[in-house]
C-alpha positions as CSV (number, residue, x, y, z in Angstrom):
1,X,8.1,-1.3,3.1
2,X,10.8,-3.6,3.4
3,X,11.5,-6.3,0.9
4,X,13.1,-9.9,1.4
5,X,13.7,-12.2,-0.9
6,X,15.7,-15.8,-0.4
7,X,16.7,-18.7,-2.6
8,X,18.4,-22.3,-1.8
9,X,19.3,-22.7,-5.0
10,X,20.7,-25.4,-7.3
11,X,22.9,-22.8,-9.3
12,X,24.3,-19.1,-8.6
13,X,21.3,-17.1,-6.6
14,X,22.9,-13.1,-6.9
15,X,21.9,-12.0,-10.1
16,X,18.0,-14.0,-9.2
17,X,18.3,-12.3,-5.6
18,X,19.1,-8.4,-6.9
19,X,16.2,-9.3,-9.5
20,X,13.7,-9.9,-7.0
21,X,14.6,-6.6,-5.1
22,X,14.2,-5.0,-8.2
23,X,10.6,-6.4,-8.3
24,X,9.9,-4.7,-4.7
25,X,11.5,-1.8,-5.8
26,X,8.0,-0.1,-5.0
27,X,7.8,-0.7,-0.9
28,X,9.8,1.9,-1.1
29,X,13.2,1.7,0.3
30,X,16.6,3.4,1.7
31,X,19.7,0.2,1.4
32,X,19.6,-2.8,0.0
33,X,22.2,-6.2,0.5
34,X,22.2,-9.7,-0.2
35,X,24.0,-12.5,1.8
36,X,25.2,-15.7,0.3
37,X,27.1,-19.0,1.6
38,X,30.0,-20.4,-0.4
39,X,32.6,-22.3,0.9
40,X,31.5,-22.5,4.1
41,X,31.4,-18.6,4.7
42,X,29.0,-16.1,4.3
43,X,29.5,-13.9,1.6
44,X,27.9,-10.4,2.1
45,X,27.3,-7.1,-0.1
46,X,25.4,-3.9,1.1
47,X,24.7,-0.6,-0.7
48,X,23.0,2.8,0.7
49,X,21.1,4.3,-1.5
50,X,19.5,2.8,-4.9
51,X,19.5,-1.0,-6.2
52,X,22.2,0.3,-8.5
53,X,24.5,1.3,-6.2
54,X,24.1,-2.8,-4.7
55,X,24.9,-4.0,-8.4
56,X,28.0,-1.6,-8.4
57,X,29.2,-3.0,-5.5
58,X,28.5,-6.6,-6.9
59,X,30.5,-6.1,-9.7
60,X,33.3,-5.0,-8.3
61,X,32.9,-7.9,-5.3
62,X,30.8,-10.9,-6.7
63,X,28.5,-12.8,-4.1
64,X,29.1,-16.3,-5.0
65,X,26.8,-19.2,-3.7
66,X,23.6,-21.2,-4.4
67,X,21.9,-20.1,-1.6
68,X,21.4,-16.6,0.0
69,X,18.6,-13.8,1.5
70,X,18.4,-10.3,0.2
71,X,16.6,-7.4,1.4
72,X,15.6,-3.5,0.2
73,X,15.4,-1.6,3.9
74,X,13.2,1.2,4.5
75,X,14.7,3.0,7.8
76,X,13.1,3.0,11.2
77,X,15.7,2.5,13.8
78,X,19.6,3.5,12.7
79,X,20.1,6.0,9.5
80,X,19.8,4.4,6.1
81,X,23.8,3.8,6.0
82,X,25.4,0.7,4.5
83,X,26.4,-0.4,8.1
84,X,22.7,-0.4,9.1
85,X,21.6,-1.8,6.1
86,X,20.4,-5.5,5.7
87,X,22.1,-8.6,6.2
88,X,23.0,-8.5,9.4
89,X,25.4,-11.1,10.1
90,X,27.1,-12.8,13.0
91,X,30.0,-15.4,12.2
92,X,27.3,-17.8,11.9
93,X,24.0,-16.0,11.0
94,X,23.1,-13.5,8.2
95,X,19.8,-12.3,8.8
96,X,17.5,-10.0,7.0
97,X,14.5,-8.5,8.4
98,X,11.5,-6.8,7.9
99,X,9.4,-4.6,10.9
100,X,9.6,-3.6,14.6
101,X,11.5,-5.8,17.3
102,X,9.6,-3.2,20.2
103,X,11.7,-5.1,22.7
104,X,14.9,-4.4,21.2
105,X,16.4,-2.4,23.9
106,X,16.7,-4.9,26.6
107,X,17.5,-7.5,24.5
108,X,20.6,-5.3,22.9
109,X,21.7,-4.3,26.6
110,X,21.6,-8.0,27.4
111,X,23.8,-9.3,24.5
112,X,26.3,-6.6,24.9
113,X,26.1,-7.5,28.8
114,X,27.3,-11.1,27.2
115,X,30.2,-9.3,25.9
116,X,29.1,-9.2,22.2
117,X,29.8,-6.4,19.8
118,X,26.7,-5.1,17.9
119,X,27.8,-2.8,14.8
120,X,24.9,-1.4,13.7
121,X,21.9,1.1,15.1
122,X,19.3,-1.4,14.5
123,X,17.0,-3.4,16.1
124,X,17.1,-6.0,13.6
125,X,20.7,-6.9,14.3
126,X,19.8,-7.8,18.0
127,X,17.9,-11.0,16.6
128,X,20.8,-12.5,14.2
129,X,23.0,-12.5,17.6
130,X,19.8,-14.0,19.7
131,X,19.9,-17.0,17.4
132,X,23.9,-17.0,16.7
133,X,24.4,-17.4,20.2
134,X,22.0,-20.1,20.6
135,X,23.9,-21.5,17.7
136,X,27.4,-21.2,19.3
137,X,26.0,-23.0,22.1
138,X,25.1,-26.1,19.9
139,X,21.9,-25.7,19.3
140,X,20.3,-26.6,15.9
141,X,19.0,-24.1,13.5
142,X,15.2,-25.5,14.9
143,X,15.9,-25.4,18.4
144,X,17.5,-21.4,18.1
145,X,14.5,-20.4,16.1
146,X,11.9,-22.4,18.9
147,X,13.9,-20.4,21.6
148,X,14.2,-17.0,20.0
149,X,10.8,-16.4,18.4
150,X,9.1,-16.4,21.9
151,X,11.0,-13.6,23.6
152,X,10.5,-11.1,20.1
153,X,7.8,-8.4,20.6
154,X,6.8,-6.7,18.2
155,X,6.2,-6.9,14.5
156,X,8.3,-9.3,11.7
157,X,9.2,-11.3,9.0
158,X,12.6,-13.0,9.0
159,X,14.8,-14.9,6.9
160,X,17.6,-16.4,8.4
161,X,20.9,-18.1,6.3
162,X,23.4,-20.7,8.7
163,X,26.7,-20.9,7.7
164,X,27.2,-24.2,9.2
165,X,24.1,-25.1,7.2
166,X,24.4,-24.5,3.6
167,X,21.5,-26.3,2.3
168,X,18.8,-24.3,4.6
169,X,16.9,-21.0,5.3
170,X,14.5,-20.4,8.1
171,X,12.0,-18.0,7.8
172,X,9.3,-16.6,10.7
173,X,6.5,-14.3,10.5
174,X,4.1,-12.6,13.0
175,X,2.7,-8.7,11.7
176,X,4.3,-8.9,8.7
177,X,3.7,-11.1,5.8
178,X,6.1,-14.4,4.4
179,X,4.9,-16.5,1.6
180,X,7.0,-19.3,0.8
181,X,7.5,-20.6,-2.6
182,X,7.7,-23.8,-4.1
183,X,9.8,-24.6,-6.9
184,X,8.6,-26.6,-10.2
185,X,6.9,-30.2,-9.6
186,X,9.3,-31.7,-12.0
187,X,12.3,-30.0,-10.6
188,X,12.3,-29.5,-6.5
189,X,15.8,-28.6,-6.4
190,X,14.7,-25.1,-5.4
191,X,12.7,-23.2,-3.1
192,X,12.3,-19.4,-1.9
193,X,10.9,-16.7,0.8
194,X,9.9,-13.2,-0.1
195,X,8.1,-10.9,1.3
196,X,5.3,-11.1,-1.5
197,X,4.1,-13.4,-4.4
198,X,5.3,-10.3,-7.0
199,X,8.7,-11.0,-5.8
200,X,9.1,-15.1,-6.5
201,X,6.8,-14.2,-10.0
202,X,9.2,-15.2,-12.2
203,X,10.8,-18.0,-10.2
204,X,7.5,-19.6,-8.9
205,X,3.3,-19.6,-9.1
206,X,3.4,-22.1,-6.6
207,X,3.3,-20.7,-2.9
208,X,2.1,-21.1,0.9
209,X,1.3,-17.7,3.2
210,X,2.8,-18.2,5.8
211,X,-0.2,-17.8,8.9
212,X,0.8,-15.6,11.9
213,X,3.4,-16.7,14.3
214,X,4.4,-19.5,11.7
215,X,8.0,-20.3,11.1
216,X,9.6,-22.2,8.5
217,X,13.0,-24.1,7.6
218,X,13.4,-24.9,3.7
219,X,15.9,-26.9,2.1
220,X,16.2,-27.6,-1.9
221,X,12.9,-30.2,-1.8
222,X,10.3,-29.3,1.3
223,X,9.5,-26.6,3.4
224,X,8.6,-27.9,7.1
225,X,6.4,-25.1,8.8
226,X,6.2,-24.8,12.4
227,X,3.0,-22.5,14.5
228,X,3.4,-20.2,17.0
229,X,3.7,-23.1,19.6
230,X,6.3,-25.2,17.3
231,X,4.3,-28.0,16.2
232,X,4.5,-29.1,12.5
233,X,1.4,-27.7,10.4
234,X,0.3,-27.6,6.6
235,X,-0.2,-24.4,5.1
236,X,-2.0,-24.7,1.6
237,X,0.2,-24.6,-2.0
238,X,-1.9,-22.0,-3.9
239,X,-1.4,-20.5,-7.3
240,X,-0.2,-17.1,-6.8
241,X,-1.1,-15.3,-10.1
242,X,1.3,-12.9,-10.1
243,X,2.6,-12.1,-13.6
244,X,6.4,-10.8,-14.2
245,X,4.7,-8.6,-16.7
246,X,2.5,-6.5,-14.5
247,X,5.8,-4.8,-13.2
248,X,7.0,-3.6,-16.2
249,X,6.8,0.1,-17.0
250,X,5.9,-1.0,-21.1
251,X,6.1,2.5,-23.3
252,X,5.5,5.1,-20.4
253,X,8.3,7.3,-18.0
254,X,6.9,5.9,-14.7
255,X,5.0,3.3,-13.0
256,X,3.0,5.9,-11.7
257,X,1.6,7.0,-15.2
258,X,1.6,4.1,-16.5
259,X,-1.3,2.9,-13.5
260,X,-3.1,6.1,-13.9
261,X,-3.7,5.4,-17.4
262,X,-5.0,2.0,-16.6
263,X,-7.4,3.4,-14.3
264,X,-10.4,2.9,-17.2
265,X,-9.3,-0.8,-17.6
266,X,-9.0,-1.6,-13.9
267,X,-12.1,0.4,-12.4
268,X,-14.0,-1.5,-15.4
269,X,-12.9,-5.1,-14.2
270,X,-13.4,-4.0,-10.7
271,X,-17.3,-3.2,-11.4
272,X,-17.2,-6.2,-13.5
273,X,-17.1,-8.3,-10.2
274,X,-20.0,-5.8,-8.4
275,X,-22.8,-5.4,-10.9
276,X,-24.9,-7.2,-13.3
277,X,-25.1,-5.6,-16.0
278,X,-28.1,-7.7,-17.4
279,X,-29.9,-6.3,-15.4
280,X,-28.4,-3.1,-13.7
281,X,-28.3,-4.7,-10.0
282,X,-25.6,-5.0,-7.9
283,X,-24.1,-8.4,-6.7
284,X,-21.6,-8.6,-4.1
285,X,-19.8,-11.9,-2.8
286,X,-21.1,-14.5,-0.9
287,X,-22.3,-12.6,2.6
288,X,-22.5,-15.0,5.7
289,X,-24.4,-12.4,7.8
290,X,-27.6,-10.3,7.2
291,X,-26.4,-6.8,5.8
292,X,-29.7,-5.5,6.3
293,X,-29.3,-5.5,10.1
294,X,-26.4,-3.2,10.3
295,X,-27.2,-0.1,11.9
296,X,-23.7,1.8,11.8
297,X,-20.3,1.0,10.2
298,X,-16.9,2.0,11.0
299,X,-14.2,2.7,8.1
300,X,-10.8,2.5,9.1
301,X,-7.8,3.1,6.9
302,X,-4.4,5.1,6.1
303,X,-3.6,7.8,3.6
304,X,-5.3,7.7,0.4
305,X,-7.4,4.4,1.2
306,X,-8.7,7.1,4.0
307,X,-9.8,9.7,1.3
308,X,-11.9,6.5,-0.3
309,X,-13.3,6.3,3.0
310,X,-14.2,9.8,3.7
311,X,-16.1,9.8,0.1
312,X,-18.0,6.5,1.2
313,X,-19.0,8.1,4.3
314,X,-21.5,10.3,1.7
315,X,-22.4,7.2,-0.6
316,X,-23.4,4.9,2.9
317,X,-25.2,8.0,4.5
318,X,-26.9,9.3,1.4
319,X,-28.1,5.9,-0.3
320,X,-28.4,3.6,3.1
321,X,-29.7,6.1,5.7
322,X,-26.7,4.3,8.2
323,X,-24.6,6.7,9.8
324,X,-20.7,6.1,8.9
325,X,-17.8,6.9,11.8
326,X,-14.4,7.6,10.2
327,X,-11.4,6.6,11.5
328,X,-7.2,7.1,10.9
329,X,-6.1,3.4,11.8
330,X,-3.1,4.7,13.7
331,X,-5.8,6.6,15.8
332,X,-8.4,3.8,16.6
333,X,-7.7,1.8,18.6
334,X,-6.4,4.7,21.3
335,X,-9.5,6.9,21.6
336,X,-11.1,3.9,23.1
337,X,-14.0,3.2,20.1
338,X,-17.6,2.5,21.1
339,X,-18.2,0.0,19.0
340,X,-22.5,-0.9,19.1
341,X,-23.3,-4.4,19.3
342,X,-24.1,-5.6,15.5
343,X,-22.0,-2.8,13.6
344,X,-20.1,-3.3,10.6
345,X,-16.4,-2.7,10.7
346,X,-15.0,-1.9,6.9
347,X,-11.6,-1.4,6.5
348,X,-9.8,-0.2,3.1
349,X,-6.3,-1.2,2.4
350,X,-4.1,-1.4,-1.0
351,X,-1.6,-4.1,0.6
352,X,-3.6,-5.8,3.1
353,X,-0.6,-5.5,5.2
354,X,-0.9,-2.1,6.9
355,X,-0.5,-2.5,9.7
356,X,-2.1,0.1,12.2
357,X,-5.1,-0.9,9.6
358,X,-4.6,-4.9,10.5
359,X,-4.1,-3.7,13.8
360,X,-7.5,-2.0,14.2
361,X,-9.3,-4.9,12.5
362,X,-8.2,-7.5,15.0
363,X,-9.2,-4.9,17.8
364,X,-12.6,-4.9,16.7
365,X,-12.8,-8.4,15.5
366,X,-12.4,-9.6,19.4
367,X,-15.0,-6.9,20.2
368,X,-17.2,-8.7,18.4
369,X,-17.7,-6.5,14.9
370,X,-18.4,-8.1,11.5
371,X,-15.3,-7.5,9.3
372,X,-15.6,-6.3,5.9
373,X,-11.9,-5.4,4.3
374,X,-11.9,-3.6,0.8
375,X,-8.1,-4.9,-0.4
376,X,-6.2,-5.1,-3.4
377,X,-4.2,-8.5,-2.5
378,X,-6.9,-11.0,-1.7
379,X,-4.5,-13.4,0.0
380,X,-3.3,-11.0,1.9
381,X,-3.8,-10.9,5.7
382,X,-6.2,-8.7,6.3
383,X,-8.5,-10.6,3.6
384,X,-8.2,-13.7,5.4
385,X,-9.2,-12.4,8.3
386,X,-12.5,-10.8,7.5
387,X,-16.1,-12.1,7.3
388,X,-17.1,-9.8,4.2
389,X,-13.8,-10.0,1.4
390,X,-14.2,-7.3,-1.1
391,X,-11.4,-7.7,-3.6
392,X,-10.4,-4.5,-5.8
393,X,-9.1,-6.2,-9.1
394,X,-6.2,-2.6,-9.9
395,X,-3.2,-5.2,-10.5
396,X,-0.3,-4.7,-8.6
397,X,0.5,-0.8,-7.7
398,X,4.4,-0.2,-8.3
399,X,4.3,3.5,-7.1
400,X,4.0,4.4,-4.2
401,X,1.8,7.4,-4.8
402,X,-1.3,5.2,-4.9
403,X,-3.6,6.0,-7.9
404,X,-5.4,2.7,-9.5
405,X,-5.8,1.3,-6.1
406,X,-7.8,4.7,-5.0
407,X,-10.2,4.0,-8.1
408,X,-11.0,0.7,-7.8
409,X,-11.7,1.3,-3.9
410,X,-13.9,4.4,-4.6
411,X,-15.7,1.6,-7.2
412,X,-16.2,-1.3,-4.8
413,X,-17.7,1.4,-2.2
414,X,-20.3,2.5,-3.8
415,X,-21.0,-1.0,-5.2
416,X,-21.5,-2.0,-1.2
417,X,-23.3,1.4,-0.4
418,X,-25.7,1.1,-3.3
419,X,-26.4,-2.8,-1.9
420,X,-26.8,-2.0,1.5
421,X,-29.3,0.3,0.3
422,X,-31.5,-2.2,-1.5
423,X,-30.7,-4.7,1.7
424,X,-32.1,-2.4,3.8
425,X,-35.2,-1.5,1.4
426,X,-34.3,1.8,0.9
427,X,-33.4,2.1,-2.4
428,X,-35.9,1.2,-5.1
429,X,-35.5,-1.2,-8.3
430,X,-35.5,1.8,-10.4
431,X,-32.7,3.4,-8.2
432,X,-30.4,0.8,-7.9
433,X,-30.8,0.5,-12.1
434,X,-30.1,4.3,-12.0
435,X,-26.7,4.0,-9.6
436,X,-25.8,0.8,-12.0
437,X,-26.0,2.8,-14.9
438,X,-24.0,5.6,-13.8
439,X,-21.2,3.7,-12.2
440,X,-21.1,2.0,-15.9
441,X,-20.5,5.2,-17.4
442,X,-17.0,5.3,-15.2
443,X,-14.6,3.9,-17.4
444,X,-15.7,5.8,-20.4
445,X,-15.4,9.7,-18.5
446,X,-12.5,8.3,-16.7
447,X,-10.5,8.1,-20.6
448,X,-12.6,11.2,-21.0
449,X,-10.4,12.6,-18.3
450,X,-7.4,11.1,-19.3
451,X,-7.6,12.7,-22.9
452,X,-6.3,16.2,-21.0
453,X,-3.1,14.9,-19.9
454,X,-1.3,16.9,-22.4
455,X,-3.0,20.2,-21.8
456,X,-2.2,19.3,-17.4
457,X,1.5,18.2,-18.1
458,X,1.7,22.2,-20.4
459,X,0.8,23.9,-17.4
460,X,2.2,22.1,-14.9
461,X,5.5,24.7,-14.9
462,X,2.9,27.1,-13.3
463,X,2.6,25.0,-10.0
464,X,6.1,23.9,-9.8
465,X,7.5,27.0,-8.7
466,X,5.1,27.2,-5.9
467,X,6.2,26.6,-2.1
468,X,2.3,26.2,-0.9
469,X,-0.8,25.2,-2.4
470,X,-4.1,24.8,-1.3
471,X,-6.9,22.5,-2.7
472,X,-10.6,23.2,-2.1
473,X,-13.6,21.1,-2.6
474,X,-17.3,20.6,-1.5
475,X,-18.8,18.0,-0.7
476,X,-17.3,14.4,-1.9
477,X,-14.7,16.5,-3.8
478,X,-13.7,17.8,-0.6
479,X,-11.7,14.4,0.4
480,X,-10.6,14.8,-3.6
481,X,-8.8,18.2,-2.6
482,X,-7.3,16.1,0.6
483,X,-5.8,13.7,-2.0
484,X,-4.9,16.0,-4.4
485,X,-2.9,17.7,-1.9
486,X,-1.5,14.6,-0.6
487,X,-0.2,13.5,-4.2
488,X,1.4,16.6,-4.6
489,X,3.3,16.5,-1.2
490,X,4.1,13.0,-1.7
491,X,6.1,13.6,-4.8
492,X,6.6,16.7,-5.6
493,X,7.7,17.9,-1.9
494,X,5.5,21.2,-2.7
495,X,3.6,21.7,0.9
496,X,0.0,21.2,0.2
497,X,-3.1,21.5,2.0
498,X,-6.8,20.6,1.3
499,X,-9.7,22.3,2.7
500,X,-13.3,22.4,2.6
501,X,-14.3,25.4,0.0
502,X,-16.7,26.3,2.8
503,X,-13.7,26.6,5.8
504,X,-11.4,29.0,3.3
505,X,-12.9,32.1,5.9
506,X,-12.0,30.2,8.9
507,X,-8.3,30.7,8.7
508,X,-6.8,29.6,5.5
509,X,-7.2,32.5,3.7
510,X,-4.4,34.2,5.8
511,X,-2.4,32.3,3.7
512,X,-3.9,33.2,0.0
513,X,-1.3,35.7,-1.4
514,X,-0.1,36.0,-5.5
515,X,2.6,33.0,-5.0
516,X,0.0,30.1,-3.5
517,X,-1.8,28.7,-6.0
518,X,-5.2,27.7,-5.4
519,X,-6.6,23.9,-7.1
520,X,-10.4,24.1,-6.7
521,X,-12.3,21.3,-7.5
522,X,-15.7,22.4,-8.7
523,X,-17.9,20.1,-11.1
524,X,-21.6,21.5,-12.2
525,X,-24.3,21.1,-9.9
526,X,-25.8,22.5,-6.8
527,X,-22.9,23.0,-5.1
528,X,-21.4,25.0,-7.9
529,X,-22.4,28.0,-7.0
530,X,-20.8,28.0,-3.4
531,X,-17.8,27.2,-4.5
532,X,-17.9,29.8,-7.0
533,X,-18.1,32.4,-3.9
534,X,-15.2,30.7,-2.4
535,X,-13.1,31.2,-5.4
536,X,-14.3,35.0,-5.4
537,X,-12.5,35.1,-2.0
538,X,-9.4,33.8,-2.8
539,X,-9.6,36.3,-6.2
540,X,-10.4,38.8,-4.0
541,X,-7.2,38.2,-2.4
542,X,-4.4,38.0,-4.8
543,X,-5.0,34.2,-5.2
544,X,-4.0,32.3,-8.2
545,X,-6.8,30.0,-9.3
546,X,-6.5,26.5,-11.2
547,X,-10.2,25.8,-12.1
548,X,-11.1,21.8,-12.5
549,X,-14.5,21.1,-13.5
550,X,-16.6,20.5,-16.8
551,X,-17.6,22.6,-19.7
552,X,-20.6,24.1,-18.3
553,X,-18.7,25.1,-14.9
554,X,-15.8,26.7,-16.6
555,X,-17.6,28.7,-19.1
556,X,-19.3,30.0,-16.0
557,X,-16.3,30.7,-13.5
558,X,-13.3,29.7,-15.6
559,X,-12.7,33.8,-16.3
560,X,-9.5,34.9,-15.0
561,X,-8.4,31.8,-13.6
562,X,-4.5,31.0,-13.9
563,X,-5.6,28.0,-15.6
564,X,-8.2,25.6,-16.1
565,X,-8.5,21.7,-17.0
566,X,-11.9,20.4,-18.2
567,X,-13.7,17.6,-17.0
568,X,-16.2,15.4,-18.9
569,X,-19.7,16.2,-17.8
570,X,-20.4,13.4,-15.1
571,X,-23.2,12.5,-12.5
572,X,-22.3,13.8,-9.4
573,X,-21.9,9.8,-8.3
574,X,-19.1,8.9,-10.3
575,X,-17.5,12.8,-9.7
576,X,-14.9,11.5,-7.1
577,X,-13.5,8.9,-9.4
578,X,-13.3,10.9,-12.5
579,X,-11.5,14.2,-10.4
580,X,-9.3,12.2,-9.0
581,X,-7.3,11.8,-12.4
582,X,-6.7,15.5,-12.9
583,X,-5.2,16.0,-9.5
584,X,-3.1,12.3,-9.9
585,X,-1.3,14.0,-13.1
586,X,-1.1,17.1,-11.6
587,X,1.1,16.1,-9.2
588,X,2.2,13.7,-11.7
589,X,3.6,16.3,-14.2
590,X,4.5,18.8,-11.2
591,X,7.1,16.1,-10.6
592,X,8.7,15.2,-13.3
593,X,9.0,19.1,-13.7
594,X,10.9,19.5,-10.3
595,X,13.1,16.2,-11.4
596,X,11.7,14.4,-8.3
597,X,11.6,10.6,-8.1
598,X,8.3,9.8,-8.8
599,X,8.0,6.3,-8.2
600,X,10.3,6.2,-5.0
601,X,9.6,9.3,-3.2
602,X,12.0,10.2,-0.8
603,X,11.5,8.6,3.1
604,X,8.4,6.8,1.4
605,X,7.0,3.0,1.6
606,X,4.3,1.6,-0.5
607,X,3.1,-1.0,2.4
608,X,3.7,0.6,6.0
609,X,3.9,-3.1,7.7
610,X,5.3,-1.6,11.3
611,X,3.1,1.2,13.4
């Protein structure tokens, strides 16, 4: 969500700040405004809308000043107007800010109670006229910061510019992630915030994460960083590894394409870290606890990462014999868990960040769980928090429809279901060789599958005209028909659902009529058949049929469908990953047929980092 980016700066920082917006573009995002000093005034610039409508506005009213915060704001309290957008600013203060003050309320009626005039619907404003007053009361930029921080609750990162204080940013954290970044050892006249290595790529490889409740105050040459009870700590400087170039779109439309063509490439390097292919075995990290003693795990997660899940519930059940509760993170922790002695907890995020996800995890870390998190961002908070780290190697994920991400997750689980397995003795040698083998054979069918993009983006003018469609699947491509329908929704705004092929006769059918198509997942095998009869009762009714499954399968059902897309032949193993392409450019061509923005989808955020 929410994207902040600062600078103190030995040169002009506006055209570096809107740059590093552009960068987080993809947290999705409603306004955007930068705030620098010059002269000894703040200078501030805010745009609803697109990026491009905050460049407008700087051309026509430059931001001058070496110093200065910037933000992209995704709305939660206040519409997303120009007056609630980000800076906010005081006579003293601008402030940008990124989460949930929860205590906003009595802190507003208390400032206005003061006789201060708040202009905006947010709760963010509140805290730049917390630590403006201090300010106007003499204190330092330290001492507002050590009085304010305590009395937030909630979720946030801040960055904080002084007027009076030209040479300085403070920035805090607690729920929400800060890096800070360093400038180049032979030149410390610069250093930065933002809310994510990809931001400060090209300005820095050298940054600190920020640990929660930290707080920090830069200036051109240091960065002093402060705990949760205000005494000075180190924080290490790491190499950040995040390349400039992994943003860029290259030769295709969207980011979104662009990562579900790189799903081969990614979901190869992923199970380049998870099996030996000398000899066909798996090999996870470093485990500091005996995964043969588990007896039942717990997957937690959000959205897509949640489909993963649902598909590694079959792979930990079916390989490992040890039953697998599911779980929507914003759910958890509020039915009150039971959570046995000894368990594994596993939770699945892109970001790292998310945070009814990093919410649940600390709940079951303090009820005394092992951790294992399954993230994309390996610094990120969730990672350094867990006993088990399980890095998926997808790159960054620009759109916010996630598609690599889902791969590589789906390719690390059955990596960790296939070793728990052989941990817990049962899976033979010869099985585990035979599970290697197959989940080798991924990258190939997965360009297999992505050599039909042309004959999915022809008949995609079928589905776009559609006000409801339904996705069916059985078995592990029954959390596919969840995702496929969630894709579609999330940018195409066609109403989708996704149901069991089996449940079709248990109510969803009163919807089946000529005008809903009907996406039915269906590979070869011994479910086949099932789903077959499932597809004769949606024929039966009027339904419009889009048939996705191999050569074998269509040339036995594929009569009379509206359409079909062919599928490489796969074992039923690596089935979710390869099905999950024709439904990503499905919704993917669907679209860019309606004219939607694809990358940005309306009211959507790539990292949801407030509950």
């Amino acid at each position: 969500m929410c994207g902040i980016i600062g600078i103190v700066g030995d040169r002009p920082v506006s055209e570096r700040l809107v740059d590093g917006l552009r960068r987080m573009e993809y947290r999705g995002y409603d306004s955007a405004g930068i705030c620098t000093i010059h002269d000894g005034e703040l200078v501030r610039r805010r745009a609803e809308g697109k990026l491009s409508n905050l460049v407008d506005e700087l051309a026509e009213r430059p931001a001058p000043g070496e110093i200065g915060i910037a933000h992209t704001r995704w709305a939660t309290h206040g519409a997303p107007t120009a007056s609630n957008a980000h800076p906010h600013a005081t006579g003293e203060v601008a402030l940008v800010h990124n989460g949930i003050i929860e205590n906003f309320k009595p802190l507003r009626d208390e400032l206005i109670g003061d006789g201060r005039t708040l202009e905006s619907e947010t709760d963010s404003e509140v805290v730049a006229h917390l630590v403006s007053r201090e300010v106007e009361n003499g204190a330092t930029p330290e001492q507002a910061m050590a009085a304010v921080l305590p009395r937030l609750r909630g979720a946030f990162a801040l960055a904080i510019a002084f007027r009076a204080h030209p040479g300085m940013l403070v920035g805090a954290r607690l729920g929400s992630p800060l890096v800070v970044g360093y400038g180049p050892e032979d030149n410390g006249a610069e250093m930065y915030l933002g809310s994510d290595a990809l931001a400060l790529a090209p300005l820095t490889q050298r940054i600190s994460y920020l640990e929660e409740g930290d707080w920090v105050v830069i200036t051109h040459d240091e960065a002093r960083i402060f705990d949760a009870g205000n005494q000075p700590v180190e924080r290490d400087i790491v190499t950040s590894g995040a390349s400039a170039a992994a943003v860029e779109k290259g030769n295709y439309r969207h980011y979104m394409q662009k990562e579900i063509f790189e799903q081969p490439t990614v979901v190869a390097q992923t199970l380049g870290s998870y099996l030996r292919q000398a000899d066909n075995s798996v090999a996870l990290p470093q485990i500091d606890f005996d995964l043969s003693s588990i007896e039942r795990v717990t997957i937690v997660a959000c959205g897509t990462s949640y489909y993963a899940a649902m598909v590694a519930k079959y792979w930990f059940e079916q390989f490992a014999r040890v039953p697998v509760d599911l779980d929507v993170a914003s759910e958890f922790r509020y039915r009150e868990p039971v959570l046995e002695e000894g368990g594994l907890s596993l939770f699945i995020s892109q970001s790292g960040e998310t945070a009814d996800t990093l919410a649940a995890l600390r709940h079951c870390k303090a009820a005394g769980q092992t951790i294992g998190v399954v993230v994309n961002v390996p610094t990120s908070s969730m990672a350094r928090e867990a006993d088990l780290l399980l890095p998926t190697h997808a790159g960054p994920e620009i759109g916010v429809a996630s598609t690599k991400a889902f791969a590589c997750q789906l390719a690390v689980l059955a990596a960790l279901a296939a070793h728990m397995a052989v941990k817990k003795g049962r899976m033979s040698r010869e099985e585990e060789q035979e599970v290697v083998r197959h989940l080798l054979e991924a990258p190939a069918s997965l360009n297999a599958a992505l050599d039909h993009d042309d004959d999915i983006a022809a008949m995609a003018h079928l589905i776009a005209p559609a006000r409801d469609v339904l996705y069916l699947g059985r078995g592990p491509d029954y959390p596919l028909a969840l995702e496929g329908a969630l894709k579609l929704k999330e940018i195409s705004y066609i109403h989708a659902e996704g149901y069991a092929s089996g449940e079709m006769k248990h109510g969803p059918i009163a919807l089946i009529d000529e005008d809903v198509p009907v996406i039915v997942l269906a590979p070869s095998g011994p479910l086949f058949e099932k789903t077959v009869s499932n597809m004769q009762e949606v024929r039966a009714r009027g339904g419009q049929i889009v048939l996705i499954s191999d050569a074998e399968g269509l040339a036995e059902a594929g009569e009379g469908c509206l359409a079909t897309i062919e599928m490489p032949k796969v074992h039923p193993l690596i089935a979710p990953l390869v099905y999950a392409v024709p439904v990503q450019l499905l919704a993917y061509h669907t679209a860019c047929v309606k004219g939607t923005d694809v990358d940005q989808p309306r009211n959507l955020a790539k990292s949801v980092t407030v509950e």
